[in-house]
C-alpha positions in Angstrom: 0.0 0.0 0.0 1.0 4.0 -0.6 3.3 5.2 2.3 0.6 6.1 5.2 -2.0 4.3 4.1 -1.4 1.4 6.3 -1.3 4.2 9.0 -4.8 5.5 8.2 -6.8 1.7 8.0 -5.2 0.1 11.5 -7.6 -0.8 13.8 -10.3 0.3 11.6 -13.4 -2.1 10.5 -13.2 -1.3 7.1 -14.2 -2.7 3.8 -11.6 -2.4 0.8 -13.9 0.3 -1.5 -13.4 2.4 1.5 -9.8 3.1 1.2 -9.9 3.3 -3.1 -10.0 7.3 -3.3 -7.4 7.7 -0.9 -5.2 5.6 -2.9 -6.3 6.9 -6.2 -5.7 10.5 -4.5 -1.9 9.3 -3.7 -1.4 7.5 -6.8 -2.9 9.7 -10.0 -0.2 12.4 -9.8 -3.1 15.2 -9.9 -3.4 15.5 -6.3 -6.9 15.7 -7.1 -9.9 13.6 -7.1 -14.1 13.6 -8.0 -15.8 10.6 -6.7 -19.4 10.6 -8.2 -20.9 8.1 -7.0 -24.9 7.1 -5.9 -26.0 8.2 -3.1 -25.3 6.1 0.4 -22.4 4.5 -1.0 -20.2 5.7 1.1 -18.2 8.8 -0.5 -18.5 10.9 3.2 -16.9 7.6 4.7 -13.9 7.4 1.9 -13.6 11.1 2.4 -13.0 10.9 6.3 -10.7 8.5 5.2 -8.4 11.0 3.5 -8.6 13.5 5.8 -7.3 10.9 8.6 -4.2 10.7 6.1 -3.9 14.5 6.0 -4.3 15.5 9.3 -2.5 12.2 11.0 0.0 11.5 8.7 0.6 14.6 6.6 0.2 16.4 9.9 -1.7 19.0 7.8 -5.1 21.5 8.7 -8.3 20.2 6.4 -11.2 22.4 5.0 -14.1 20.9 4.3 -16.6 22.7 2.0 -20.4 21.9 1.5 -23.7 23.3 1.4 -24.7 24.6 4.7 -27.4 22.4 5.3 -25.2 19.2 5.2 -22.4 21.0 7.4 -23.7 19.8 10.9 -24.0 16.5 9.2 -19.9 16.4 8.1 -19.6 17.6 12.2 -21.2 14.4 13.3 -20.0 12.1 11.1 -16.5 12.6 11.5 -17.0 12.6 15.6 -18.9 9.5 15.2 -17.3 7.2 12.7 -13.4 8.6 13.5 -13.5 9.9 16.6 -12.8 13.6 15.0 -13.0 17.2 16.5 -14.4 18.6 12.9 -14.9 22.8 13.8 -17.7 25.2 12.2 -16.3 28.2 10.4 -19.3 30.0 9.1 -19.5 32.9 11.9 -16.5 35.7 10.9 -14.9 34.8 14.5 -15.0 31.2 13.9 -13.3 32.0 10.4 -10.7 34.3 12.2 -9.7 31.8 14.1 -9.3 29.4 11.8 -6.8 31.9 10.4 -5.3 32.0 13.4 -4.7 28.5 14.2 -3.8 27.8 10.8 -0.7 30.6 10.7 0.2 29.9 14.0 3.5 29.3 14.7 2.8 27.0 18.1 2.5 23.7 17.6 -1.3 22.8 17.3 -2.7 19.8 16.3 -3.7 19.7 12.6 -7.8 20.2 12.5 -10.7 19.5 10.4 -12.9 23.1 9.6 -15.7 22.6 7.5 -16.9 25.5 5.6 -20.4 25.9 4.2 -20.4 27.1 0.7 -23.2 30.2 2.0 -19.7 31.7 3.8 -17.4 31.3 1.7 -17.8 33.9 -0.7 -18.4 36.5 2.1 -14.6 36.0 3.6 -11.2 36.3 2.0 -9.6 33.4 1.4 -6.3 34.8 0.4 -5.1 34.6 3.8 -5.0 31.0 4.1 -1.1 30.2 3.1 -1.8 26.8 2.4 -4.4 23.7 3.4 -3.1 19.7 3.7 -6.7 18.8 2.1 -9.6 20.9 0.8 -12.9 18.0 0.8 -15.7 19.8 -1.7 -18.8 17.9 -0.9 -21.8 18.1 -3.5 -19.3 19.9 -5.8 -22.1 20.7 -8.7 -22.8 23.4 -6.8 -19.9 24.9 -8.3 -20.1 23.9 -11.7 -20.7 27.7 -13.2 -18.1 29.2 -13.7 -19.4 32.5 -13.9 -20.1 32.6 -10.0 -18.6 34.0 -6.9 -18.6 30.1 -5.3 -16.6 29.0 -8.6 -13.6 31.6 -8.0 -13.7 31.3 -4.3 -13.4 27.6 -4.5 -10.7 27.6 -7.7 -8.6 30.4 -5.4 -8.9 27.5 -2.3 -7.9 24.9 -4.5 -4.7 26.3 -5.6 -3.8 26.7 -1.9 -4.4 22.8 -1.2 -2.2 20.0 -1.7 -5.0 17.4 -1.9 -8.6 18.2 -3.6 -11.7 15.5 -3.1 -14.7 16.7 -4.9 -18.0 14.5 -4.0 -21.0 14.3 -6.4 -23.7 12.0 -6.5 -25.1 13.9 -9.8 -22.0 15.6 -11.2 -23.7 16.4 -15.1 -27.4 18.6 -14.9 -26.8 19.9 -18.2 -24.4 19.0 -20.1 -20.4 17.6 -20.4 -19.5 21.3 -19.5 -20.5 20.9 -16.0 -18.1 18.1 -15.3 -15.2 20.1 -16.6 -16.1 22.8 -14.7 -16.1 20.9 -11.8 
């Protein structure tokens, strides 16, 4: 297996699907990855999976970015299925200190923020350095390029060594909205 991947699946109950993105995400040289799969498969479960490998083996901060109605449900699903601190950053103090903790020099533990999609285009992202993992769940949202959420997300991207976009229905239209995702 990749170098830390052995790391991230010990003494976990896990099936082998579960540990395919993160190895396609270390192995395809793109550092980037869409998973569209069905709904209930299991892409939030895969994606907890990679930001175990950022945050405990990379030792790097995660952002993850979603709709704001599914961001209590990335809170609770990384507490219960890993055991994971994940931290809200839609309030401007919640993002400030995320700014902070994320530039600080101190040693801190690497953490999981997850960032609804609602705040992100109301706070300047150019003062995050540099993110171990950016997790964009239901990434069709983004899929115009045209909008605010399309820049704001391209601008985090850049800044991230790993990208995991999550779609159950990544086409509405046409081809163009899987390229522009």
């Amino acid at each position: 297996m990749t170098t830390g991947v052995n790391t991230v699946a010990s003494n976990r109950n896990l099936t082998p699907y579960q540990l395919i993105h993160l190895l396609k995400l270390r192995q395809n040289g793109l550092n980037g990855l869409l998973v569209a799969d069905g709904v209930g498969v299991g892409k939030t479960i895969s994606a907890g999976y990679v930001i175990e490998f950022v945050l405990d083996v990379m030792g790097e901060h995660c952002i993850i970015c979603c709709p704001p109605v599914l961001e209590e449900k990335w809170i609770q699903e990384l507490q219960s299925r890993f055991g994971r601190t994940a931290y809200s950053v839609k309030a401007e103090e919640n993002f400030a200190l995320m700014l902070e903790e994320m530039g600080s020099k101190e040693i801190i533990p690497p953490r999981a923020y997850v960032l609804p999609y609602s705040t992100i285009t109301q706070r300047n992202l150019s003062k995050i350095a540099s993110v171990g993992c950016i997790v964009l769940d239901e990434i069709h949202h983004a899929r115009n390029k045209e909008t605010q959420l399309y820049s704001k997300l391209l601008e985090l991207s850049r800044k991230s060594t790993y990208k995991l976009g999550l779609s159950a229905t990544p086409i509405h239209n046409s081809l163009d909205d899987l390229i522009s995702i």
